[in-house]
N, C-alpha and C positions, 0 to 999 in steps of 0.2 A: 373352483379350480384355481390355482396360485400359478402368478403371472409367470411368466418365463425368467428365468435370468436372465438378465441383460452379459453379455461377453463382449461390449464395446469395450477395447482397451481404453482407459486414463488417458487424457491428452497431453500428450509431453513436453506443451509448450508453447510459445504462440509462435505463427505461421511464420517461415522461415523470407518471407517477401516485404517484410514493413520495416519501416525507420523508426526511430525512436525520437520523439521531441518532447522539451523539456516547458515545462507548465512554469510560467511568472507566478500563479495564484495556486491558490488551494481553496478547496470548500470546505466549510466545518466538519460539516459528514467525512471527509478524508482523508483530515486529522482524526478525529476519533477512531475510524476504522483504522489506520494504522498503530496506532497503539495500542486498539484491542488485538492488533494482530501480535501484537509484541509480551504480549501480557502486560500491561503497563497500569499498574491500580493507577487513578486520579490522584490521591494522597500524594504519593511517591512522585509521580508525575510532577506536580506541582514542585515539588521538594528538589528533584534536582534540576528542572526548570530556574528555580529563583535563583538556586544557590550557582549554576555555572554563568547566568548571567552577571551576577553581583561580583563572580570572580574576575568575567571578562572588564567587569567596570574597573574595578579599583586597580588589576591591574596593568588596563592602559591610560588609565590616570597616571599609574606611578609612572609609566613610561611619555608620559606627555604626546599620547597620539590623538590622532583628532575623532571628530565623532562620527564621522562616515566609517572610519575605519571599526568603530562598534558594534555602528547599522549592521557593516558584513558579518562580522565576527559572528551577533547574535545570530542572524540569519542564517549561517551553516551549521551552529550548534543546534538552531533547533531540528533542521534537516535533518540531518547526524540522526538525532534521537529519534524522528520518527520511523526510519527503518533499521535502526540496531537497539536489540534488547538490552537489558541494563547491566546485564551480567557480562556482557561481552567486551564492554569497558568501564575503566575509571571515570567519571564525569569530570574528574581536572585533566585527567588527558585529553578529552573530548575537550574542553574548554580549551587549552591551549593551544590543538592543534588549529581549530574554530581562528582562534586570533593570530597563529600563525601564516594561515591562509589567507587573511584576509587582508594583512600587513602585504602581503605580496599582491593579492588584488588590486590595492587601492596605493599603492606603489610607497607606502610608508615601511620600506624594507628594517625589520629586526629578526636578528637571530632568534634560531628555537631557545640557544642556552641565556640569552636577554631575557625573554620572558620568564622561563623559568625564574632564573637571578631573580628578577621585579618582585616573581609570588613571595620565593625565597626572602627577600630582602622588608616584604612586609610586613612577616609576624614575627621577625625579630627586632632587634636593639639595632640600633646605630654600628654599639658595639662589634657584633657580630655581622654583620653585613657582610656579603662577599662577593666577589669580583664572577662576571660570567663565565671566565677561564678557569675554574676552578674544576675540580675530577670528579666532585657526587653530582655534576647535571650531565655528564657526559650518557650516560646507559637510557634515560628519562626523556635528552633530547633527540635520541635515535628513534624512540619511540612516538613522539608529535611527529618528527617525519614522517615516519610510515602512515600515521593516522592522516597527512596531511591528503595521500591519495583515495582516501575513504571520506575525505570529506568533498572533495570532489565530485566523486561518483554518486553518492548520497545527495549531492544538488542537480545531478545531471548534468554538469558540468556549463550551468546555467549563474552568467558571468553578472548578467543584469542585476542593480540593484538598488533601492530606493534612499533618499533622504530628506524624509520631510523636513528635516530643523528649516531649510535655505525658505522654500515655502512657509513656511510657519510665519517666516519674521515679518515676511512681507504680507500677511494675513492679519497679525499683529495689528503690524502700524497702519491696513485699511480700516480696521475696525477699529482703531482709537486706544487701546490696550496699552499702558505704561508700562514702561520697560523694564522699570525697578520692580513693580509686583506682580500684575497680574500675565506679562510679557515674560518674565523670569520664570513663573509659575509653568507658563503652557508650554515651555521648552522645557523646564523638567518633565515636564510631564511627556513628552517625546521621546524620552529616554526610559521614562516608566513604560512605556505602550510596550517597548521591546521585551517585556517580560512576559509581555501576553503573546498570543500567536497573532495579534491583530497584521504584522507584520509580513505575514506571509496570504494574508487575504484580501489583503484593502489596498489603493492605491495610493498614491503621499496624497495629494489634494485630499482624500478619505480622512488619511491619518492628519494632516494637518488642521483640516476644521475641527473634527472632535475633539484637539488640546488645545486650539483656542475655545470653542465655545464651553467646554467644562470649566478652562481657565476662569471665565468670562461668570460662569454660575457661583464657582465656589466664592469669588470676591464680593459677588453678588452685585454684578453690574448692572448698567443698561442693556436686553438684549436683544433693540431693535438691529443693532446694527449688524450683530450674530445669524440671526434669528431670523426666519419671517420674510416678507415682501422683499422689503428695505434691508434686510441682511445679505449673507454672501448668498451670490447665484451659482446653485449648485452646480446645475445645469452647464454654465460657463466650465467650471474645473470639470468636470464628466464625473460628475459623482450623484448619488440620490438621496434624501433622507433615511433612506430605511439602512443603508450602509453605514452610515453617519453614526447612526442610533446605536448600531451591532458595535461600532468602535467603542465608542460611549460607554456601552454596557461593557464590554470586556473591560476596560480600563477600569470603572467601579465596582465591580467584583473584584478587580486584584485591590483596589483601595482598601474594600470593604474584609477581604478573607485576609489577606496577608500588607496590613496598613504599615508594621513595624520593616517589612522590608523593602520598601522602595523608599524615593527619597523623597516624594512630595506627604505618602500618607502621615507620619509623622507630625506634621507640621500644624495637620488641623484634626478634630474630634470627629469621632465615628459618625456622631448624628447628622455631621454638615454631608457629607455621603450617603449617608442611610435617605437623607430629605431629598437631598437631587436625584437620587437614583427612584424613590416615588412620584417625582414632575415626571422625570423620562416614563416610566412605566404607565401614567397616565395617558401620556400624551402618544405612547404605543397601541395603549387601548381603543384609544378612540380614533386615531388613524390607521388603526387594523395593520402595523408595523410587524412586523414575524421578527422573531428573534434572531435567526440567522436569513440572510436574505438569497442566498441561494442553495440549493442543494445536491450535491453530484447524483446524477442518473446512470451511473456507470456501472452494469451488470455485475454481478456476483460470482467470483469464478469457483470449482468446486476444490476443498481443502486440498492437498497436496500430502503423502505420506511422510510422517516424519520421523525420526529414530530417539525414541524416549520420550515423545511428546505429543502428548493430546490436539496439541496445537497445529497449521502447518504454519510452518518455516517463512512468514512476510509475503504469504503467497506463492512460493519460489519451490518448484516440480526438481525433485531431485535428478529424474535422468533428464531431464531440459537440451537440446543437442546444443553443439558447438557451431558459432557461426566465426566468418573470418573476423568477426570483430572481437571475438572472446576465443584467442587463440590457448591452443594445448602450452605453449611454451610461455611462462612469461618470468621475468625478471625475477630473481629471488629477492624475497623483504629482507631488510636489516635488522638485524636482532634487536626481537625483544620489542618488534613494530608492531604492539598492539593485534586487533583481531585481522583474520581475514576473510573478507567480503562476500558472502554468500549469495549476494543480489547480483547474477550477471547481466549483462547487456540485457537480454532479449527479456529476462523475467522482471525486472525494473521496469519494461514497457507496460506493464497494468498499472503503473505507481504515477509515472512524467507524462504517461501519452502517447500513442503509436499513429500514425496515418498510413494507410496501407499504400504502398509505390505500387505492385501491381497484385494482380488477383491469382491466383493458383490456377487455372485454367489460360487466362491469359500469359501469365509467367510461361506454361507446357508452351502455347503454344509461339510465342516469342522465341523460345531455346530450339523449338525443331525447324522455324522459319530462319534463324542463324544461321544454323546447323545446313538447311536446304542451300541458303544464299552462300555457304563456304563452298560446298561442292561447287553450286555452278559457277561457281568465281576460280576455284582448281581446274574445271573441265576446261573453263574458255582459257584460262593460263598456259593449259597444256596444248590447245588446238593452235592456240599463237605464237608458242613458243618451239613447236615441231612448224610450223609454217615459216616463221624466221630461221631455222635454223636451215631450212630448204634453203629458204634465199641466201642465204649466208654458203651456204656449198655452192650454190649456182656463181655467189662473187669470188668464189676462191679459183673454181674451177676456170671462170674467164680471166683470172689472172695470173693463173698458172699458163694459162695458153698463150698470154699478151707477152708474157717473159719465156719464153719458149720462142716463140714468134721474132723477139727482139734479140735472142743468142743467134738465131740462123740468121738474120740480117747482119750483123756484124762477121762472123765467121763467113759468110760471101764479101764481104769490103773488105775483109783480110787477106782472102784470095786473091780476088781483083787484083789489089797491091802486090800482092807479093812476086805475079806473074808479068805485071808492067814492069815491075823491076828486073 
């Protein structure tokens, strides 16, 4: 006999009683899950991965900003991309708006039509150079605008944000590290991590130890100091080995696959990477290290119907209801502001993280325990305020009589008078 159909409706959403809070971390597991959600091959991934970061580098180099200001920049670019598909923007949009954000974040105020100028001013001649007030960034920089609230939403409006270089230096010069090489080295190399997602998983103490201790291999130091007993205590910065490790390996995969674009691979030969990256893989073997050290446990929710697509939509239930924080009316975008946000408020909460405020039975019965306390709060208003208003005719009344009282007293001493007269 064939089971029954099931005629539960699709659930339209999640429960209209939670908040939404916004995640400092991510697990590896989701990042992958969000760009399988997006369709996103690894290739391509990778691809416009390097290439918006390497835009964000060179140009706030050309603008002489500082490198907190990058930290952010990358950090919302990759955001950005984990929940919008690729079609839905240009990756130098997405890149600009990234460091236009993040100019304002980190209070290194530049206009959107500066940075445009800067990219502009790159791939040409001296020659040709031209002034930010020019009329071909006008239509370009209305568009980082708009992107600019998309990247916002896309971080959850999660303001936090790391920089290990500061930490680094001072890691540096515990462990002995010359400043001209292998010191120079591991601060580039800080700047490389950002190409990887290490960034949005690890903590600075994380990130900083892995670019000195890899600094520390590739020169081919001493690594008691790194390393070991008599090395950095992990423990102290709140970090573990097996995170450490996870840094490590991301950063020599990006060495090892794409060496020609960052800025330290260049410098030294495949094999010197190939060999360090066989010590770590040993030394993971035999202390039973997992390659990613945590993994998200966060339920599976079911697809969502989508129009033209195999896929659902970032997880996101098209009839999703409306709550006061994702109101029917909202501002119109400025032409030509890029896409608009299909991720609202409440469907974002499988992505940042939700903690339920109250519970759907407790909610009922909060709202009729309100509802009860207004009445009896109207009924005793009303019993007090017919009760005053008694007294209140009772003072009228005895002072209608007091003045009453006090015309017949005079009109008798008017008499009086008038009769002695």
């Amino acid at each position: 006999m064939a089971p029954a159909a099931d005629d539960t409706p699709a659930p339209r959403g999640p429960h209209p009683s939670f908040i939404e809070v916004a995640n400092a971390y991510m697990f590896e597991t989701t990042i992958q899950s969000r760009l399988s959600s997006i369709g996103m091959t690894e290739a391509k991934e990778d691809a416009v991965r390097l290439q918006g970061v390497s835009w964000i580098d060179n140009v706030r180099r050309s603008l002489q900003l500082p490198v907190k200001t990058f930290n952010t920049a990358v950090v919302y670019y990759h955001k950005f991309r984990l929940l919008h598909a690729d079609h839905e923007y240009n990756w130098v949009d997405a890149a600009a708006a990234a460091l236009f954000t993040a100019c304002k974040i980190e209070d290194t105020l530049k206009k959107s039509r500066e940075i445009l100028c800067a990219s502009w001013n790159l791939k040409v001649s001296a020659g040709d150079a031209l002034s930010p007030d020019d009329p071909r960034f006008e239509n370009h920089s209305k568009t980082i605008i708009g992107l600019e609230r998309l990247m916002l939403e896309s971080a959850g409006f999660d303001f936090r944000n790391r920089y290990p270089q500061k930490m680094l230096v001072k890691l540096a010069k515990s462990c002995g590290l010359d400043r001209d090489t292998a010191g120079k080295t591991a601060f580039n190399m800080s700047l490389d991590l950002y190409r990887t997602f290490a960034p949005l998983k690890q903590t600075t103490s994380t990130m900083a130890i892995a670019c000195v201790e890899l600094a520390a291999r590739v020169w081919e130091m001493d690594l008691t100091r790194v390393v070991g007993e008599q090395g950095v205590d992990l423990e102290k910065w709140g970090t573990t080995r097996a995170e450490v490790m996870e840094t490590l390996l991301d950063l020599l995969d990006l060495y090892t696959h794409h060496r020609p674009l960052t800025a330290i691979g260049p410098l030294y030969s495949l094999e010197t990477f190939i060999s360090i990256r066989i010590t770590l893989n040993q030394e993971s073997t035999s202390s039973t290290l997992p390659r990613y050290t945590e993994v998200s446990g966060s339920p599976s929710s079911p697809p969502a119907h989508t129009n033209g697509s195999a896929k659902a939509r970032n997880g996101v239930g098209p009839t999703s209801p409306l709550t006061p924080m994702t109101p029917v009316t909202v501002s119109p975008a400025a032409p030509g502001s890029g896409p608009t946000s299909a991720i609202g408020v409440r469907a974002r909460a499988a992505r940042y993280g939700s903690c339920w405020m109250l519970r759907g039975r407790r909610m009922s019965a909060r709202k009729w325990q309100s509802i009860i306390m207004w009445r009896r709060k109207s009924t005793r208003w009303k019993s007090l305020w017919s009760q005053r208003s008694q007294e209140i005719e009772i003072e009228i009344e005895n002072e209608n009589e007091n003045e009453n009282e006090n015309v017949n007293e005079n009109e008798n001493e008017e008499r009086d008078n008038a009769c002695v007269e």
